[in-house]
matplotlib code that plots the C-alpha trace (Angstrom):
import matplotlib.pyplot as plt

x = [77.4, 73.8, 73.5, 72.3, 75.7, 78.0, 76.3, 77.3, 80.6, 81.2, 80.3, 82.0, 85.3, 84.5, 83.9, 87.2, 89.4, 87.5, 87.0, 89.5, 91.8, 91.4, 87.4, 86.2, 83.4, 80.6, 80.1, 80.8, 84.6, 85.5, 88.3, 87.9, 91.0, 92.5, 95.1, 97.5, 101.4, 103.6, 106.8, 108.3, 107.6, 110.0, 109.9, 107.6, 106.3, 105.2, 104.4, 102.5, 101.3, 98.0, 96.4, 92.9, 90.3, 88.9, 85.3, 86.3, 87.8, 91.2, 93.6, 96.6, 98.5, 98.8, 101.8, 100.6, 102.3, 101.3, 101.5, 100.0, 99.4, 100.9, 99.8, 101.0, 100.7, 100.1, 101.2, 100.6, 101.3, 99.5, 101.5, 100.4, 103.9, 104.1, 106.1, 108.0, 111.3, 113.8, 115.6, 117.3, 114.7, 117.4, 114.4, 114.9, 118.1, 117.4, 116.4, 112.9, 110.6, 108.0, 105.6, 106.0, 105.1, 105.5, 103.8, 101.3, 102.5, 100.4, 97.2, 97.7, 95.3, 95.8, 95.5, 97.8, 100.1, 99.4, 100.6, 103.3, 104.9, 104.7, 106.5, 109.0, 110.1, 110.4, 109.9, 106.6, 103.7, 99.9, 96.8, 94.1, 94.9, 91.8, 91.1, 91.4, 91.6, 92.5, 93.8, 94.7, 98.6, 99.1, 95.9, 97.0, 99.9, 99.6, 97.2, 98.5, 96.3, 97.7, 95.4, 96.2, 95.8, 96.3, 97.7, 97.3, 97.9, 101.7, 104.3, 107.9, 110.0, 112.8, 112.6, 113.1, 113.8, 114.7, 118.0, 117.7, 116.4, 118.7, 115.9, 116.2, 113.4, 111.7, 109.9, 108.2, 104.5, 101.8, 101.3, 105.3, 104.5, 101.6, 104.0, 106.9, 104.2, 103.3, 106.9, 107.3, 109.5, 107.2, 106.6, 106.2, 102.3, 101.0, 102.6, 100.9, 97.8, 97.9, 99.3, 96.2, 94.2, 94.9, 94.9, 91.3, 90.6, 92.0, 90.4, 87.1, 87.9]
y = [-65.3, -66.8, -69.9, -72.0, -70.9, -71.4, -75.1, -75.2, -74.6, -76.6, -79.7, -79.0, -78.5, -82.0, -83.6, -82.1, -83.2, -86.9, -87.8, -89.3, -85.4, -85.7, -85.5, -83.3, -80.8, -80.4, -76.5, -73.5, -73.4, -77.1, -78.1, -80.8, -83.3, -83.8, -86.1, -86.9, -87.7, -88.8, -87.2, -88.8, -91.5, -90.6, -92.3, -89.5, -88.1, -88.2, -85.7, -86.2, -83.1, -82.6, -81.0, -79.2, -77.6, -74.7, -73.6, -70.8, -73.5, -73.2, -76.0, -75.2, -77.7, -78.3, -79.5, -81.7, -82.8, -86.6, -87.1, -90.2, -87.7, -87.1, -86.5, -83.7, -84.2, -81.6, -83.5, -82.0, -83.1, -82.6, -79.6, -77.8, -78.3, -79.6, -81.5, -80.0, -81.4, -78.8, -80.3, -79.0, -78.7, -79.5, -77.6, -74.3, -74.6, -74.2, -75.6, -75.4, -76.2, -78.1, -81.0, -84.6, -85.4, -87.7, -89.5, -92.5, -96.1, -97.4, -98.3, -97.3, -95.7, -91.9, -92.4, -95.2, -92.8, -90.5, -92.5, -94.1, -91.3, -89.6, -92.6, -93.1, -89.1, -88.3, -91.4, -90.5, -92.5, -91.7, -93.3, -90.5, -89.2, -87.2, -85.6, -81.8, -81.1, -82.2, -79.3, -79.8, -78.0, -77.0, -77.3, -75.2, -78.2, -80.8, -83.3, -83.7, -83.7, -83.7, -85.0, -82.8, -85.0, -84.0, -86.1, -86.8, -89.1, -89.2, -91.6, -91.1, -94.0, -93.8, -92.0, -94.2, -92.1, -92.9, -93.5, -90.4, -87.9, -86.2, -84.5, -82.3, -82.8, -79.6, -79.2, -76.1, -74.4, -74.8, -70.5, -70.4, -72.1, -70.0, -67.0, -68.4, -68.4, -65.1, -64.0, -65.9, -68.2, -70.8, -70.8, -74.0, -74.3, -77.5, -76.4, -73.0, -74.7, -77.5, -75.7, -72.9, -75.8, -77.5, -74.6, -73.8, -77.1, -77.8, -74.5, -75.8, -78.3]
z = [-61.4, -61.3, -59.1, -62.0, -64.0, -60.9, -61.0, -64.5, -64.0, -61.1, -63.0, -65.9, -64.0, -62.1, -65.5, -66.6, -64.1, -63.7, -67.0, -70.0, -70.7, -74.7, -74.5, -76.8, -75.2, -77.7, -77.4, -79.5, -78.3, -78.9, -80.8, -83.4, -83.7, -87.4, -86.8, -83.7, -84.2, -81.3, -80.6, -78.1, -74.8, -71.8, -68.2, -66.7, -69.7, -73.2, -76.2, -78.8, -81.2, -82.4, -85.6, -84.4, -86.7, -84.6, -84.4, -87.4, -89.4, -89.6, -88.7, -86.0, -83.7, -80.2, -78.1, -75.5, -72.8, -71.5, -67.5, -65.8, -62.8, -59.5, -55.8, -52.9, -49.6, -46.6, -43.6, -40.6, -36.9, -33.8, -32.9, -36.4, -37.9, -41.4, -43.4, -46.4, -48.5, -50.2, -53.1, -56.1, -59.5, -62.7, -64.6, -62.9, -61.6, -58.3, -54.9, -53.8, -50.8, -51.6, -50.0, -50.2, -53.9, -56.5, -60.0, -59.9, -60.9, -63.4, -62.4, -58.8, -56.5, -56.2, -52.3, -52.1, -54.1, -51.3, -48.3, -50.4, -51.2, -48.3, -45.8, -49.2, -49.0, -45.4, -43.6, -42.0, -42.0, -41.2, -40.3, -42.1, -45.5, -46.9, -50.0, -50.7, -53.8, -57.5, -60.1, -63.7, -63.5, -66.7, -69.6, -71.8, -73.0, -70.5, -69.2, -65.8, -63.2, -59.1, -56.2, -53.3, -49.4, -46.0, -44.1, -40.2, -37.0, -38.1, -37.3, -37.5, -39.8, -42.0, -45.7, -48.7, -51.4, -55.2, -55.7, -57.9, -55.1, -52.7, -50.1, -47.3, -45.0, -43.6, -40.5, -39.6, -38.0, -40.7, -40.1, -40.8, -44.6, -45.5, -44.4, -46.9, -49.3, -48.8, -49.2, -52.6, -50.9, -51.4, -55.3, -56.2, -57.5, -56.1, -52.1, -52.4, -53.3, -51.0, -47.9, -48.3, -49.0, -45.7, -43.8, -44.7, -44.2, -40.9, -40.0, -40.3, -37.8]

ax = plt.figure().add_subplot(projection="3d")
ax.plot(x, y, z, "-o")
ax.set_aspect("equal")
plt.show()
């Protein structure tokens, strides 16, 4: 790709993910929105269902999935182990291994999400929590967007959890993770990305 166009692209994806989700691109491939209906408001999420005239004309609809966005954090102590909790997704049926995560409270900072989360899930707290990375999880029906932290200069407390979370805390080398990973034992999207994340990051450092 041509530097200019890899410039492009890289601001386009930062206004994606920073700016309002329903903003309509003005280019050859935008969708223009007919009329919006919505569907139904839940707890964590919404749906609302659009009608869309696309560039050739015709009119279709889109499913979109509301989120008010989430956070994942890579915590990882001075021995290079990192945190992980394993507990059971209703969704798939199954239990998974995952990092500390959770949804945003209205209004609230995503980095204060980050540390809050993190001390309410396995009881650790930390003194540096830096930005890696933000990813939209699934555009082609929801607007979510997670904000992916690793966490350092941790402190051991005692987990809060929801009343509605049953968690198994993890503890195990950073390397071990990216193995799992490897394996497919790791398969949840947002703990592949952040664990490979903070690996490259921390080996910069």
């Amino acid at each position: 790709m041509h530097p200019q166009q890899s410039q492009e692209a890289e601001n386009v994806c930062r206004l994606v993910v920073c700016e309002p989700a329903r903003c309509i691109w003005e280019t050859s491939l935008s969708e223009e929105l007919v009329s919006s209906r919505r569907v139904y408001d839940g707890r964590v999420v919404s749906l609302r269902v659009d009608q869309v005239r696309l560039p050739s004309g015709r009119v279709t609809e889109r499913e979109i999935v509301e989120h008010g966005g989430a956070v994942g954090v890579v915590a990882v102590d001075e021995e290079g182990q990192v945190l992980l909790v394993r507990q059971f997704r209703s969704a798939l049926g199954t239990m998974l291994l995952e990092i500390p995560a959770g949804t945003l409270d209205q209004d609230e900072n995503v980095r204060d999400c980050a540390f809050r989360e993190l001390e309410e899930e396995t009881g650790y707290s930390a003194t540096d929590m830096e930005e890696l990375y933000v990813f939209c999880s699934s555009p082609g029906f929801s607007n979510e967007r997670i904000w992916l932290f690793l966490a350092s200069g941790l402190s051991q407390g005692s987990p809060r959890p929801e009343t509605d979370e049953i968690i198994e805390i993890v503890k195990l080398p950073l390397d071990r993770a990216l193995e799992m990973v490897a394996a497919g034992e790791i398969c949840d999207g947002k703990s592949i990305l952040g664990l490979i994340a903070g690996h490259t990051r921390l080996s910069r450092s």
